[in-house]
Biopython code that builds the backbone (N, CA, C, O; Angstrom):
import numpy as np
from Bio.PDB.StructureBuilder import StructureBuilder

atoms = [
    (1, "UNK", "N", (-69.251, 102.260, -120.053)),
    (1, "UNK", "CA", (-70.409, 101.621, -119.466)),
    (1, "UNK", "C", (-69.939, 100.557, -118.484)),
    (1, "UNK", "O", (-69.301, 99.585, -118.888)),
    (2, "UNK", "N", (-70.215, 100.710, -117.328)),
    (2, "UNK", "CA", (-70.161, 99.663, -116.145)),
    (2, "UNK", "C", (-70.713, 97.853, -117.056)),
    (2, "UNK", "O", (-71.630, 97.662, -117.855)),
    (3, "UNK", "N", (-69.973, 97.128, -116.634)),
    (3, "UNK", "CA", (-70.444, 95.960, -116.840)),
    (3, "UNK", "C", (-70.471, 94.781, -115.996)),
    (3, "UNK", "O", (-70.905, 93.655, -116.239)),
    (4, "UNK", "N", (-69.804, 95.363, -114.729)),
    (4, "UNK", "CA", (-69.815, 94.227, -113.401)),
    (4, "UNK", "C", (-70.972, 95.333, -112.499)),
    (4, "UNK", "O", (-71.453, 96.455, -112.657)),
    (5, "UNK", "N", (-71.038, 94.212, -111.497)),
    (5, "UNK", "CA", (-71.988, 94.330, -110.599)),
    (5, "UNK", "C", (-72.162, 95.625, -110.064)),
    (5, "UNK", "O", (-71.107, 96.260, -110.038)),
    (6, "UNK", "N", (-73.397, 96.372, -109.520)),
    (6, "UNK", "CA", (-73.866, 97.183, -108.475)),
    (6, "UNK", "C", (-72.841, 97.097, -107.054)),
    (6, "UNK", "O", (-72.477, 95.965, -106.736)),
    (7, "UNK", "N", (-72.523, 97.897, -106.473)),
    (7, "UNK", "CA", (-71.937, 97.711, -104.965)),
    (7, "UNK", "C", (-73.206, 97.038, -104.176)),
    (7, "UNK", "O", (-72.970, 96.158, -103.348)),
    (8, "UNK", "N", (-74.626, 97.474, -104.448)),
    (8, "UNK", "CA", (-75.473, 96.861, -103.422)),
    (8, "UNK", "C", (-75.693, 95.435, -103.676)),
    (8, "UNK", "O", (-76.218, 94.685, -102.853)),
    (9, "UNK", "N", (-75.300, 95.097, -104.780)),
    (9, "UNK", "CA", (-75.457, 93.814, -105.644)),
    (9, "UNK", "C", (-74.276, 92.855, -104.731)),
    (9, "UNK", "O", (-74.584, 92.006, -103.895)),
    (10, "UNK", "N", (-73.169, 93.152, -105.044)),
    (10, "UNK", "CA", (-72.137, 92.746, -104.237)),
    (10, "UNK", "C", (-71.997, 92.484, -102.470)),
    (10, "UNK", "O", (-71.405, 91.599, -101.853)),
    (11, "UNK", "N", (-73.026, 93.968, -101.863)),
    (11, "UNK", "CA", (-73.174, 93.703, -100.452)),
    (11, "UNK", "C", (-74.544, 92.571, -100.355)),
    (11, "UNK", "O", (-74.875, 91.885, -99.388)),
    (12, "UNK", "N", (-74.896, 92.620, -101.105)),
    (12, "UNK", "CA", (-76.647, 91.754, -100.795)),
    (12, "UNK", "C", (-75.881, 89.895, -100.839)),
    (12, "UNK", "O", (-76.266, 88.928, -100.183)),
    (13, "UNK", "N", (-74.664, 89.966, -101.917)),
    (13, "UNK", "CA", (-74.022, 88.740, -101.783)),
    (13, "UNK", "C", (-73.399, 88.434, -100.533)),
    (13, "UNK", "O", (-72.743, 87.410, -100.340)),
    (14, "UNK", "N", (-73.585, 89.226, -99.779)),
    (14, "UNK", "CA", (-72.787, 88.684, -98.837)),
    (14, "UNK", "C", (-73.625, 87.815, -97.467)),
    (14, "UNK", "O", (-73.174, 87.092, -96.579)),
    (15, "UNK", "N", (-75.502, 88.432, -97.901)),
    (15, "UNK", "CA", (-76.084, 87.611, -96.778)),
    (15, "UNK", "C", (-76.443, 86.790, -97.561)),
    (15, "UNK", "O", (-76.728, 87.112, -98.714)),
    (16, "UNK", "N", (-76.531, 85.283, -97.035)),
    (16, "UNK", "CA", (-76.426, 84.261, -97.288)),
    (16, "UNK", "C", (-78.262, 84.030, -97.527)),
    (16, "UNK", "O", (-79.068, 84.154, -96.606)),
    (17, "UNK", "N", (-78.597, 83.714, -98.820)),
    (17, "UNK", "CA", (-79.386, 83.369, -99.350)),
    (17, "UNK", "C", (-80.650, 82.450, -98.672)),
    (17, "UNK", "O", (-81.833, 82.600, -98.368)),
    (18, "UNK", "N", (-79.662, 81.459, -98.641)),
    (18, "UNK", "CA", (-80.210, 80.475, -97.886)),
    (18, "UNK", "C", (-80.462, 80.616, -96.146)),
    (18, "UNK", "O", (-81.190, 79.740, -95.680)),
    (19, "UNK", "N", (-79.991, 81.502, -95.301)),
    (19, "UNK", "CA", (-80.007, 81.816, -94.008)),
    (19, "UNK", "C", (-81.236, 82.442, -93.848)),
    (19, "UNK", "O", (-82.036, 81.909, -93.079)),
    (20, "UNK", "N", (-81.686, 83.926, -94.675)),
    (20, "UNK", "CA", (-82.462, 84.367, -95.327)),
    (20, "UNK", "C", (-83.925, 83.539, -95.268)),
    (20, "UNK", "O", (-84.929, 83.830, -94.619)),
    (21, "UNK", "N", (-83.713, 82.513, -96.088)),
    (21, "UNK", "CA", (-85.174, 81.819, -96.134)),
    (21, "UNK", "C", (-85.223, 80.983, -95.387)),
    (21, "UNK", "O", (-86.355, 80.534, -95.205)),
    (22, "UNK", "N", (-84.106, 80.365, -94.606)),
    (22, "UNK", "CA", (-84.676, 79.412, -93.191)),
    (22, "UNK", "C", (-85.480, 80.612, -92.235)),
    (22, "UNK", "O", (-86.620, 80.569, -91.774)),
    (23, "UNK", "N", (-84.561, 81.566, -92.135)),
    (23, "UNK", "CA", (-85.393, 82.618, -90.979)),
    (23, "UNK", "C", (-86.893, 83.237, -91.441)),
    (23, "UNK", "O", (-87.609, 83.736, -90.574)),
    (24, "UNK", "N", (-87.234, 83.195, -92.524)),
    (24, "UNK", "CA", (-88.803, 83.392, -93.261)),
    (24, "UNK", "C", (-89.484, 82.495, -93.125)),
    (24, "UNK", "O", (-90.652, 82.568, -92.743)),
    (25, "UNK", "N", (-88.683, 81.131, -93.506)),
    (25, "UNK", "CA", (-89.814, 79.693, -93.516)),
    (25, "UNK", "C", (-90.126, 79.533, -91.816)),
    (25, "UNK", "O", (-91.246, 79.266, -91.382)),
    (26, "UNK", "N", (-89.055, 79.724, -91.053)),
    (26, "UNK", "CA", (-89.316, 79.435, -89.166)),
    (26, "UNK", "C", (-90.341, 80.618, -88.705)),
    (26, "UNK", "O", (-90.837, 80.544, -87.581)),
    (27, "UNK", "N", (-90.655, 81.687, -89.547)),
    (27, "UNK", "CA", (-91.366, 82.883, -88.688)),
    (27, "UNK", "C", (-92.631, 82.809, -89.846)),
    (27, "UNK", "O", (-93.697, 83.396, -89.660)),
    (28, "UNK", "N", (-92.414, 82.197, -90.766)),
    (28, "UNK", "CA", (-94.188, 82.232, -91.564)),
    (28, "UNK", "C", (-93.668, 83.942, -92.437)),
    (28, "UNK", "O", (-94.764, 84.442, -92.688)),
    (29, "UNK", "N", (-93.261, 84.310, -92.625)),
    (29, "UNK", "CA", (-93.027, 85.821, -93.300)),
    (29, "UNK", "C", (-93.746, 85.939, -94.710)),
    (29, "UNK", "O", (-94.176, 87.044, -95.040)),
    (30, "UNK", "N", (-93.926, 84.640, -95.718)),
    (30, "UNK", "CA", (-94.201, 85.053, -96.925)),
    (30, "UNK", "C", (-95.802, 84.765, -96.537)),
    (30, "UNK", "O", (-96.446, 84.548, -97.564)),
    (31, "UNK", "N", (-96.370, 84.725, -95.683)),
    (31, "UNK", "CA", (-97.521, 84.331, -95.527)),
    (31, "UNK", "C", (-98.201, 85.527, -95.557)),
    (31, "UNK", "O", (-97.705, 86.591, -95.188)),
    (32, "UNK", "N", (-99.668, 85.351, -96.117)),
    (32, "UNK", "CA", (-100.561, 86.544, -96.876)),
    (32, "UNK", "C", (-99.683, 87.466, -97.553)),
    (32, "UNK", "O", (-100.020, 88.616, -97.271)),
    (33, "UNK", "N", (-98.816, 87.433, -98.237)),
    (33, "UNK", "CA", (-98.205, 87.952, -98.812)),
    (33, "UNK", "C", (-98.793, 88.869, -99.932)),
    (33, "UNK", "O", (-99.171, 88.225, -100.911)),
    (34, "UNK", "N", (-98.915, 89.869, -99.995)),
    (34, "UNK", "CA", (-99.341, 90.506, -101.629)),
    (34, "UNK", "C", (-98.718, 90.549, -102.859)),
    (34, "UNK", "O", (-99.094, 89.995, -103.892)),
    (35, "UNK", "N", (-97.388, 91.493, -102.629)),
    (35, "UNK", "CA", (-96.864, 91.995, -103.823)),
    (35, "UNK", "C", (-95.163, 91.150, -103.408)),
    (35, "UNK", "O", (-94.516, 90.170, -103.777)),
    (36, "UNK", "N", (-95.039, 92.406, -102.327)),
    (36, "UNK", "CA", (-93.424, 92.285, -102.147)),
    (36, "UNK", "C", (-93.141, 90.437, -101.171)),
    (36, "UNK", "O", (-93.933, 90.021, -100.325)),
    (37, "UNK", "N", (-92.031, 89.775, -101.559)),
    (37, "UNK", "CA", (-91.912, 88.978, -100.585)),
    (37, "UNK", "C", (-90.760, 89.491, -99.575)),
    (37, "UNK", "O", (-90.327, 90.632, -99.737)),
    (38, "UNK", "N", (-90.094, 88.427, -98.215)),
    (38, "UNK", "CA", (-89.741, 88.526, -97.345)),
    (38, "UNK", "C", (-88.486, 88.911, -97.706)),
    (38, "UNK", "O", (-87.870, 89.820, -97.150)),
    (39, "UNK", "N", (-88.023, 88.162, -98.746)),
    (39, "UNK", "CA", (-86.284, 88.398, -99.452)),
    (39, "UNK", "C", (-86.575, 89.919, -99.737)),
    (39, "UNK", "O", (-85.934, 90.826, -99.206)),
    (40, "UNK", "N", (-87.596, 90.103, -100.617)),
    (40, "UNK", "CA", (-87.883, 91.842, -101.758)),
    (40, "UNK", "C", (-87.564, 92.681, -100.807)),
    (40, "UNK", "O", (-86.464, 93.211, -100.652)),
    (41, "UNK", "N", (-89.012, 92.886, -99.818)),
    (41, "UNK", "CA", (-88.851, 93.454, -98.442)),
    (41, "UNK", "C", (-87.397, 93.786, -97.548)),
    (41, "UNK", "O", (-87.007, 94.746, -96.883)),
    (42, "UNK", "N", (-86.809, 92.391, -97.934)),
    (42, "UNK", "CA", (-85.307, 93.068, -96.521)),
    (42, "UNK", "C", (-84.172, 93.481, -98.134)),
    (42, "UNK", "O", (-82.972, 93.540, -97.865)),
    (43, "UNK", "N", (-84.451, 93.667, -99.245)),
    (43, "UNK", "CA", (-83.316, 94.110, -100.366)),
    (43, "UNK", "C", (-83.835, 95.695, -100.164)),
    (43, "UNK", "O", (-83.085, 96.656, -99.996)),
    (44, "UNK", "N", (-85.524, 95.739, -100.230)),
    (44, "UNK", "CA", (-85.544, 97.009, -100.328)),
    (44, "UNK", "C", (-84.929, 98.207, -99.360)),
    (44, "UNK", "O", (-84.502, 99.338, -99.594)),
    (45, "UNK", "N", (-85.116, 97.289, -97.971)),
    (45, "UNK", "CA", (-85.304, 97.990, -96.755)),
    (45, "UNK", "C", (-83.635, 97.939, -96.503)),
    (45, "UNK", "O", (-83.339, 97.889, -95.309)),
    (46, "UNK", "N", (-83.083, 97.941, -96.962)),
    (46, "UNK", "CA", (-81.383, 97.377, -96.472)),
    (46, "UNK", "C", (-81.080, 98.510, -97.569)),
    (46, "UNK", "O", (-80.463, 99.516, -97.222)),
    (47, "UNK", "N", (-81.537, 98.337, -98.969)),
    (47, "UNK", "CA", (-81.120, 99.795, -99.826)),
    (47, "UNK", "C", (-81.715, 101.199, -99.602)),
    (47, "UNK", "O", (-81.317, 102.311, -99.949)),
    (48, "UNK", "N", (-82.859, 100.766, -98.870)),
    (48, "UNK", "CA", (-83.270, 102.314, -98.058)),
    (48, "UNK", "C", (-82.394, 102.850, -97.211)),
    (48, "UNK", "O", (-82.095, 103.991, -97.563)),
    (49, "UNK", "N", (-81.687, 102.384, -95.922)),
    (49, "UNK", "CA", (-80.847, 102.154, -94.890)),
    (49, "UNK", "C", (-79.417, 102.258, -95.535)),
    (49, "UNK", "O", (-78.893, 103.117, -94.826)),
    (50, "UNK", "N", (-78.588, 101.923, -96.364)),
    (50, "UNK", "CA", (-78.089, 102.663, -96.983)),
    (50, "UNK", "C", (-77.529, 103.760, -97.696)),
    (50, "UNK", "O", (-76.361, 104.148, -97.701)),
    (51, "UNK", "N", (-78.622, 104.250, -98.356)),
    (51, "UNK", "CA", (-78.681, 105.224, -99.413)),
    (51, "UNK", "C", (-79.329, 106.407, -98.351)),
    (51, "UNK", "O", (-79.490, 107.505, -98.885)),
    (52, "UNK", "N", (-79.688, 106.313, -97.019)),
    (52, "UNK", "CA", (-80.341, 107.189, -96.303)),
    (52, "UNK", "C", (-81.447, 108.068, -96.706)),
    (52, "UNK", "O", (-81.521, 109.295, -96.654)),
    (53, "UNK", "N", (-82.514, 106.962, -97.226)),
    (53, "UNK", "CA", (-84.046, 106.978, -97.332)),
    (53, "UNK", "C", (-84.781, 107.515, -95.668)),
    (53, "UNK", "O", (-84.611, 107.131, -94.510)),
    (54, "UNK", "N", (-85.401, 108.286, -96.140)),
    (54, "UNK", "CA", (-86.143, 109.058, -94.812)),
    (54, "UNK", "C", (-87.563, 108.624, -94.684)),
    (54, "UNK", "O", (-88.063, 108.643, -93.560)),
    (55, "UNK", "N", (-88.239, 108.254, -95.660)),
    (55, "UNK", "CA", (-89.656, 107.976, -95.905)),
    (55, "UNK", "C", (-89.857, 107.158, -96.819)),
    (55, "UNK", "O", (-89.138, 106.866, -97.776)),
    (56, "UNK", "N", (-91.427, 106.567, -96.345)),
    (56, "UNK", "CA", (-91.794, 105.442, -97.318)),
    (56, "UNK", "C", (-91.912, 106.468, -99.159)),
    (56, "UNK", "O", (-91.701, 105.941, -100.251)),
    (57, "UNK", "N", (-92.222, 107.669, -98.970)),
    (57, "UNK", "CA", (-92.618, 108.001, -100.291)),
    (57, "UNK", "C", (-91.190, 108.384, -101.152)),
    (57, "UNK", "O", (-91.081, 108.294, -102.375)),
    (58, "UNK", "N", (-90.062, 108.861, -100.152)),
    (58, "UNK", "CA", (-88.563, 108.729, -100.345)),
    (58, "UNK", "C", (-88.305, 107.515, -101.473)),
    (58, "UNK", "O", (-88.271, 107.489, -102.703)),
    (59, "UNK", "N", (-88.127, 106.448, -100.324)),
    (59, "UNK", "CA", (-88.036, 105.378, -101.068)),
    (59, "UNK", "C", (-88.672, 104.590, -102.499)),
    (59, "UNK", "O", (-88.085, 103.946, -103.368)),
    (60, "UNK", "N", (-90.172, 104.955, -102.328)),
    (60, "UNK", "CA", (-91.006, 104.919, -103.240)),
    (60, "UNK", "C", (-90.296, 106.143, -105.167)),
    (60, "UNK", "O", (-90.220, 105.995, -106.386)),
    (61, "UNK", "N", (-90.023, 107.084, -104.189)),
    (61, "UNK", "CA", (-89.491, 108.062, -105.429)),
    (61, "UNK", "C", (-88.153, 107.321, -106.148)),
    (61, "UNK", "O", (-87.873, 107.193, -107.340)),
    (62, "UNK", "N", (-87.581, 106.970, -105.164)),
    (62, "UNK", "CA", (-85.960, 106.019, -105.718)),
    (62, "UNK", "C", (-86.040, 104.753, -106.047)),
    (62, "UNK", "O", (-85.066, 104.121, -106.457)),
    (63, "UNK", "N", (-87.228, 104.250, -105.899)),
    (63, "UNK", "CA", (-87.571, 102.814, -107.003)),
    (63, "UNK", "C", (-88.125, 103.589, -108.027)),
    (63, "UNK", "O", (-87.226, 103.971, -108.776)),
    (64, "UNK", "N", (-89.096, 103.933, -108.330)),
    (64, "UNK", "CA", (-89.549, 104.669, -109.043)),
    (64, "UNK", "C", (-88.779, 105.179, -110.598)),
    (64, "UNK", "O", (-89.151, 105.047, -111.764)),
    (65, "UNK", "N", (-87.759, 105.702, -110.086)),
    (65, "UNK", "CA", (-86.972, 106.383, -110.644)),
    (65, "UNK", "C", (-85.249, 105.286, -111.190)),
    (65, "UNK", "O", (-84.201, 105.408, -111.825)),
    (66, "UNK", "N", (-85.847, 104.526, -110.563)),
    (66, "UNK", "CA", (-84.343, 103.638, -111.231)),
    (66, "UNK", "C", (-85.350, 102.319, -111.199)),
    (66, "UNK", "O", (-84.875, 101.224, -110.899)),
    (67, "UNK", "N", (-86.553, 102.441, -111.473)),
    (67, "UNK", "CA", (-86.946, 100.775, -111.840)),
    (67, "UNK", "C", (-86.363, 100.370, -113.139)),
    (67, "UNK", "O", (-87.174, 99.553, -113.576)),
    (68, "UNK", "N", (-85.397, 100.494, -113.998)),
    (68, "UNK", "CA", (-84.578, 99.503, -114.945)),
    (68, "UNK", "C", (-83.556, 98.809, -114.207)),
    (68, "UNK", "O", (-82.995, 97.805, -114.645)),
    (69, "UNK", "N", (-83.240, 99.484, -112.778)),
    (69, "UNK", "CA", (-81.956, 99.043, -112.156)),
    (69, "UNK", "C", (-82.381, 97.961, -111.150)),
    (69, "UNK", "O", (-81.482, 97.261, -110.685)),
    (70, "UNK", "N", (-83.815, 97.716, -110.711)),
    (70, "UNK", "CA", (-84.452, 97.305, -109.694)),
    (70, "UNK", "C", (-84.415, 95.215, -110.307)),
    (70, "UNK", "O", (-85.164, 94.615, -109.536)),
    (71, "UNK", "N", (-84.053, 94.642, -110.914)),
    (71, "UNK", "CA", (-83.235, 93.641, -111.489)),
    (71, "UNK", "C", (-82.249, 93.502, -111.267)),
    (71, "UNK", "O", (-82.039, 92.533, -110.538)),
    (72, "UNK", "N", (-81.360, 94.091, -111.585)),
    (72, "UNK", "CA", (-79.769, 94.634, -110.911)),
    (72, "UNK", "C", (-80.133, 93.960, -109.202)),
    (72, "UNK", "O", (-79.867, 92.841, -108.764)),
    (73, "UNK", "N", (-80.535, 94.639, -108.802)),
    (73, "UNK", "CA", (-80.604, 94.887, -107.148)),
    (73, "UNK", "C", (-81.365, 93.213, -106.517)),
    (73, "UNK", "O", (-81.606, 93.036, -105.323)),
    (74, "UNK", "N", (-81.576, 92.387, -107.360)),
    (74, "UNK", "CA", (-82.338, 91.377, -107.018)),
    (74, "UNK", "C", (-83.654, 91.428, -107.235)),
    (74, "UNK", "O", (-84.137, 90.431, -107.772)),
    (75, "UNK", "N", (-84.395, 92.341, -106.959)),
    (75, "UNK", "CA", (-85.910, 92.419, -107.267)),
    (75, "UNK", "C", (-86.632, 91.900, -108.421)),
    (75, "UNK", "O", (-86.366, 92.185, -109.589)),
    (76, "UNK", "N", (-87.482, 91.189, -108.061)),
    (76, "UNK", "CA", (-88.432, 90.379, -109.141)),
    (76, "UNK", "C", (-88.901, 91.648, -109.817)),
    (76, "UNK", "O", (-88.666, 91.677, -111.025)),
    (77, "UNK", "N", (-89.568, 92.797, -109.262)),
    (77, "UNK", "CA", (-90.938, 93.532, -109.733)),
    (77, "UNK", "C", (-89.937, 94.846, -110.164)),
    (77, "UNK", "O", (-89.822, 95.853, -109.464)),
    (78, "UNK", "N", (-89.097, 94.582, -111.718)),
    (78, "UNK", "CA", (-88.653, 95.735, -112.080)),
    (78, "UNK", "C", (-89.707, 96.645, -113.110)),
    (78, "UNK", "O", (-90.010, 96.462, -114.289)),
    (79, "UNK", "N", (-90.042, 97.500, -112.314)),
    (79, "UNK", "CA", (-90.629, 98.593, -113.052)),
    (79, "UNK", "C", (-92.262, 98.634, -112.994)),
    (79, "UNK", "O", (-92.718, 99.599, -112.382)),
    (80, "UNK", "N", (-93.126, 97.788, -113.505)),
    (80, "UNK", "CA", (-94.584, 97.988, -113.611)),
    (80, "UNK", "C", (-95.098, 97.789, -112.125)),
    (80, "UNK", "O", (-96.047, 98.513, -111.823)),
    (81, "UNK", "N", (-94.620, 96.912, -111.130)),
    (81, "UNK", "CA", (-95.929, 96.877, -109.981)),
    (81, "UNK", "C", (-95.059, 97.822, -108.954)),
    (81, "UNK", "O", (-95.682, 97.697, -107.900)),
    (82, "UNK", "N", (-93.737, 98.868, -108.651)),
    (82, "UNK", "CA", (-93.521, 99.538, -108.010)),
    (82, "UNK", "C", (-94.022, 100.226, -107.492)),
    (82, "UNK", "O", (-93.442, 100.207, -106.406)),
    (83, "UNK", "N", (-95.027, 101.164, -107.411)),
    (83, "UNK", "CA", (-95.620, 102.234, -106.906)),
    (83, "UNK", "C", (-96.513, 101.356, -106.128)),
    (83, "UNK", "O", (-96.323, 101.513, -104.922)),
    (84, "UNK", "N", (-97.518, 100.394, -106.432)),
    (84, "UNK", "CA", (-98.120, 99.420, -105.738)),
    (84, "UNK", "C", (-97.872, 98.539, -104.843)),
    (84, "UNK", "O", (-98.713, 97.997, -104.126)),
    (85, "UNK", "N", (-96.307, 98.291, -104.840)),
    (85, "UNK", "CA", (-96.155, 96.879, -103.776)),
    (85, "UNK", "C", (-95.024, 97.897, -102.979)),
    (85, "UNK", "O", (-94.321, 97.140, -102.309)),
    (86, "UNK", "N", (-94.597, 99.237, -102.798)),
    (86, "UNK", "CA", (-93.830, 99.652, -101.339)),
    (86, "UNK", "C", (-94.946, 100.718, -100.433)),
    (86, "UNK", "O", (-94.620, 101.160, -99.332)),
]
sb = StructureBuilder()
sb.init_structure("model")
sb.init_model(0)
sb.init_chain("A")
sb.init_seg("    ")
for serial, (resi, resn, name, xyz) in enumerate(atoms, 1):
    if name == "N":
        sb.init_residue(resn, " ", resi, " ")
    sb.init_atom(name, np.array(xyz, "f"), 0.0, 1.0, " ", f" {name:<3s}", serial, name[0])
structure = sb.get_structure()
């Protein structure tokens, strides 16, 4: 059983957290926000781009399907509000 990090876990460490939310707080991004925020949004969209996701329902199928791992990956919303917030 794996017990260190995800590779996407490891690449997501590498953008700087804090750079991240100055560039959200200067452009208003979490504003009217629903489900996903601005951080969720660029983890998801960076592991779509990756993994060579073709479609929103693509992507939707590969959260879906590994929401126990979607924690792992940074994401607040592992497992119950997936199908709803991509």
């Amino acid at each position: 059983m794996n017990t260190g990090k995800t590779l996407f876990a490891q690449l997501m460490e590498l953008v700087s957290r804090t750079s991240v939310a100055r560039i959200v707080k200067r452009h208003g991004g979490n504003r009217r926000v629903c489900s996903f925020n601005c951080t969720e949004q660029f983890r998801v969209m960076a592991f779509a781009q990756l993994s060579w996701r073709e479609s929103l329902r693509d992507i939707e199928a590969v959260l879906v399907v590994n929401a126990g791992k979607l924690s792992g990956m940074g994401l607040r919303h592992a497992g119950e509000g997936v199908q709803n917030s991509v």
